[in-house]
Backbone as CSV, one residue per row, in Angstrom:
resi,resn,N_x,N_y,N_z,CA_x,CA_y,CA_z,C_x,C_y,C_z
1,UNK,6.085,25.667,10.716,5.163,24.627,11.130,4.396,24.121,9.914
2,UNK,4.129,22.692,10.116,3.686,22.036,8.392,1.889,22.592,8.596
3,UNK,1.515,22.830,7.597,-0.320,22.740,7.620,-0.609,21.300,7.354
4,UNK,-1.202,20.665,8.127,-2.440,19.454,8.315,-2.709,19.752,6.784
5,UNK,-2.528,18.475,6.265,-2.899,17.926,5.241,-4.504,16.776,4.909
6,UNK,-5.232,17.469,4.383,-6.666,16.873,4.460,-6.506,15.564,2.910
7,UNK,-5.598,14.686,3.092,-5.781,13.969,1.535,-6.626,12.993,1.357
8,UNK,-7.638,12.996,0.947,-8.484,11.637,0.440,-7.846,10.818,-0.816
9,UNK,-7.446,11.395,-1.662,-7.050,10.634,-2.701,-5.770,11.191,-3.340
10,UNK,-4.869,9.839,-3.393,-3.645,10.099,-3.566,-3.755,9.857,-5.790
11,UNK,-2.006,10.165,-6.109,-2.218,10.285,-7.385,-1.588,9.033,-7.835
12,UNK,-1.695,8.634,-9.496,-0.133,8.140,-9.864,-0.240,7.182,-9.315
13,UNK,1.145,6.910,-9.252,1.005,4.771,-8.259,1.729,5.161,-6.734
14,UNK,1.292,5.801,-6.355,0.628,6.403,-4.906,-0.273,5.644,-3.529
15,UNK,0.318,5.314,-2.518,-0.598,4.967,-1.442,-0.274,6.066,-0.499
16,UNK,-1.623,6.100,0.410,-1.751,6.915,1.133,-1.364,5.640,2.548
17,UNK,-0.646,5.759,3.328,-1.001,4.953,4.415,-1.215,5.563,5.996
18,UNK,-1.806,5.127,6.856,-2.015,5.360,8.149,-0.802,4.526,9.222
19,UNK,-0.096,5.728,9.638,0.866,4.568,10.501,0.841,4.135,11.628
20,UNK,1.305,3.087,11.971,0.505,2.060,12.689,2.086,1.806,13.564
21,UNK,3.265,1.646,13.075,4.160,1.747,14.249,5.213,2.389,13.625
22,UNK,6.432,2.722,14.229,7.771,3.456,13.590,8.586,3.205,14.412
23,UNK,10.072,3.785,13.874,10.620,3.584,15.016,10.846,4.274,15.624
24,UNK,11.411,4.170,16.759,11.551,5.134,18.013,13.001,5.291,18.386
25,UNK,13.225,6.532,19.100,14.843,7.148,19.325,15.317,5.877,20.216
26,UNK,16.790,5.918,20.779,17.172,5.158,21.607,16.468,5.505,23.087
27,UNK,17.135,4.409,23.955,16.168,4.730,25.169,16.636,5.967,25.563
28,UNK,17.875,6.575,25.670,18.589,7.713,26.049,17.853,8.652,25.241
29,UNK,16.859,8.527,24.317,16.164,9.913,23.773,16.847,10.595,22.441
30,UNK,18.375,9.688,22.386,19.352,10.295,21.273,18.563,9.800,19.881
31,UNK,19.035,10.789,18.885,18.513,10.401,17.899,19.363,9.441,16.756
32,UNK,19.103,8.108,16.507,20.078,7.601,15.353,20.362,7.801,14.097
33,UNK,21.800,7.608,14.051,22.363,8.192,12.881,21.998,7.863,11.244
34,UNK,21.748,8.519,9.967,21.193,7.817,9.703,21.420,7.079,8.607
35,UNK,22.593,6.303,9.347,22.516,4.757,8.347,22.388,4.285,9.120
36,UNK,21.801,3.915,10.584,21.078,3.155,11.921,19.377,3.173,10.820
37,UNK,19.474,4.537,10.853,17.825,4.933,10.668,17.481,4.479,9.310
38,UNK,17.782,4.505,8.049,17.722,3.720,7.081,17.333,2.252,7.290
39,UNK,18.162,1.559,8.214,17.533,0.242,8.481,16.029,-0.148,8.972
40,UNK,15.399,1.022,9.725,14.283,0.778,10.094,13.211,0.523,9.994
41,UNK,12.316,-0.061,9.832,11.191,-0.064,9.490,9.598,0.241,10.373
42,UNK,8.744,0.633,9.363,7.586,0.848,9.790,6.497,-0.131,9.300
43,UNK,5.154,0.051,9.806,4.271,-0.711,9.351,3.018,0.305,9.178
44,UNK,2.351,0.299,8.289,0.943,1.387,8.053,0.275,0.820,7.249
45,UNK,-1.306,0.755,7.468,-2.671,0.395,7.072,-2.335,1.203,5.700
46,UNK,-2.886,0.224,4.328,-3.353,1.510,2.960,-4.513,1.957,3.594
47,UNK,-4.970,3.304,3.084,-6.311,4.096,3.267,-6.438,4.319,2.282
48,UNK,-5.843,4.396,1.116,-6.073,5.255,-0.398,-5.040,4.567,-1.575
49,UNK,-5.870,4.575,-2.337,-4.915,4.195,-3.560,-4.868,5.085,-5.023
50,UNK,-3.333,5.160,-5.534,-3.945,6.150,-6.712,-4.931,5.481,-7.631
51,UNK,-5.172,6.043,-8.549,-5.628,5.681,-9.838,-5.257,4.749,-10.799
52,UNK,-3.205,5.025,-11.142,-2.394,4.236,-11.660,-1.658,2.687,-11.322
53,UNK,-2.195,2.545,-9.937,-1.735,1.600,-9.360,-1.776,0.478,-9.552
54,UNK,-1.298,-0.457,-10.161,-1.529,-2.208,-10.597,-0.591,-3.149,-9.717
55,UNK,-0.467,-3.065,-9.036,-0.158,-4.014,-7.588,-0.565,-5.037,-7.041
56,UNK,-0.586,-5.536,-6.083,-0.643,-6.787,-5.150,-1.394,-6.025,-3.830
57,UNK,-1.001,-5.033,-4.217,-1.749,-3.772,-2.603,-3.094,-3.417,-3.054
58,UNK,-3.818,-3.767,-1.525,-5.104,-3.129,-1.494,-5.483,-2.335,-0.184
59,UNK,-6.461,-1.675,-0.419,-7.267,-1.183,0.883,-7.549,-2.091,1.791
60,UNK,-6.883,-1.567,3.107,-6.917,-1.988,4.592,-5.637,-2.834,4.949
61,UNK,-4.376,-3.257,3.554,-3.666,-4.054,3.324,-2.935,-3.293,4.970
62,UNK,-1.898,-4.006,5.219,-0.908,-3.981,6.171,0.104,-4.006,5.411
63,UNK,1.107,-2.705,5.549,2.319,-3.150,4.821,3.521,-2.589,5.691
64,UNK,4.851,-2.712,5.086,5.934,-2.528,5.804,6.848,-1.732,4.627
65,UNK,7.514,-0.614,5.152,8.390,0.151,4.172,9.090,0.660,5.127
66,UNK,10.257,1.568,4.600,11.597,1.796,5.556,11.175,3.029,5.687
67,UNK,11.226,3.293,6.826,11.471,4.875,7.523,11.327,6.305,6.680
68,UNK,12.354,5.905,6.205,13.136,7.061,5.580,12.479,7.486,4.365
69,UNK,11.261,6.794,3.561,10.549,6.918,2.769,9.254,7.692,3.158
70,UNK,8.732,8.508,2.065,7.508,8.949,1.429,7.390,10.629,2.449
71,UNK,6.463,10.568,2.477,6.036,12.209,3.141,5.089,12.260,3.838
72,UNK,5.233,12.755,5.222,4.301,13.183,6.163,3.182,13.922,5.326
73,UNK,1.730,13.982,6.127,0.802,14.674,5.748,0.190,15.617,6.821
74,UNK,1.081,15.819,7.911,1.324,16.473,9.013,2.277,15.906,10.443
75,UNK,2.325,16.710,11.074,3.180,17.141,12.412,2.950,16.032,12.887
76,UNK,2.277,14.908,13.137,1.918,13.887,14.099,2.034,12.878,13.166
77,UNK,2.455,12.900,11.866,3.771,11.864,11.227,2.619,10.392,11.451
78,UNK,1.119,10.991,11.510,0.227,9.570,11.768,-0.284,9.238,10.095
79,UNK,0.061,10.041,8.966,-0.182,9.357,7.859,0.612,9.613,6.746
80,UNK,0.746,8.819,5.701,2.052,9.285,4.833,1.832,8.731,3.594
81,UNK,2.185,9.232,2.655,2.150,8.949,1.420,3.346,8.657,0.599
82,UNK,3.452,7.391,-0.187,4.414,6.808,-0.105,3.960,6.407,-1.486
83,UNK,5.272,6.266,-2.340,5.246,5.412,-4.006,5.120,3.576,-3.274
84,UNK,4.258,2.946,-4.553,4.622,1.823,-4.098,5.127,1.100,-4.040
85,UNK,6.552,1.798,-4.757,7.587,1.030,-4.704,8.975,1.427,-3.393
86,UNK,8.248,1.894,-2.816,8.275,1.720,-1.582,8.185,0.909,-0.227
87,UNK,7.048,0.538,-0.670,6.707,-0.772,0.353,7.678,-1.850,-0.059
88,UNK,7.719,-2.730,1.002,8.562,-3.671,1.258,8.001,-4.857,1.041
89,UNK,6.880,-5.267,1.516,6.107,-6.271,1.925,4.701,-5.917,2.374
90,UNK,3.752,-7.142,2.607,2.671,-7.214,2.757,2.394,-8.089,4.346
91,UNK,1.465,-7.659,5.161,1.386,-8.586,6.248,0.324,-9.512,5.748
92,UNK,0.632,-10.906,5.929,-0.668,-11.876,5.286,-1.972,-11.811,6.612
């Protein structure tokens, strides 16, 4: 079982984000395969930025990155930390 991760401040060119949607199994509950799951995308609030970061991204930004990227900061997969070259896009 993962330990709950308490992160305030991420490192490096580092965002911390809060996720805000993902995707979800098929309706049958099966799980997709994953070059289905590669395609997917999420969307998560920044909460944190590293230090190194010189970007277009800011705090409270809305952004979009694929699934399959960055690292849980616990079991409920509600925040994640992600390079920013990661993200995909920005919501205007």
């Amino acid at each position: 079982s993962m330990k709950t991760l308490n992160v305030k401040k991420v490192l490096g060119d580092r965002v911390l984000v809060d996720v805000l949607s993902k995707p979800v199994k098929s309706d049958g509950g099966i799980l997709l395969t994953a070059g289905v799951e590669m395609t997917q995308l999420c969307r998560g609030r920044v909460v944190a930025l590293g230090q190194k970061l010189s970007s277009p991204v800011s705090l409270d930004d809305i952004v979009v990155f694929e699934a399959m990227y960055g690292k849980e900061t616990d079991e409920s997969e509600k925040q994640r930390i992600l390079s920013v070259g990661c993200i995909l896009a920005k919501e205007l």
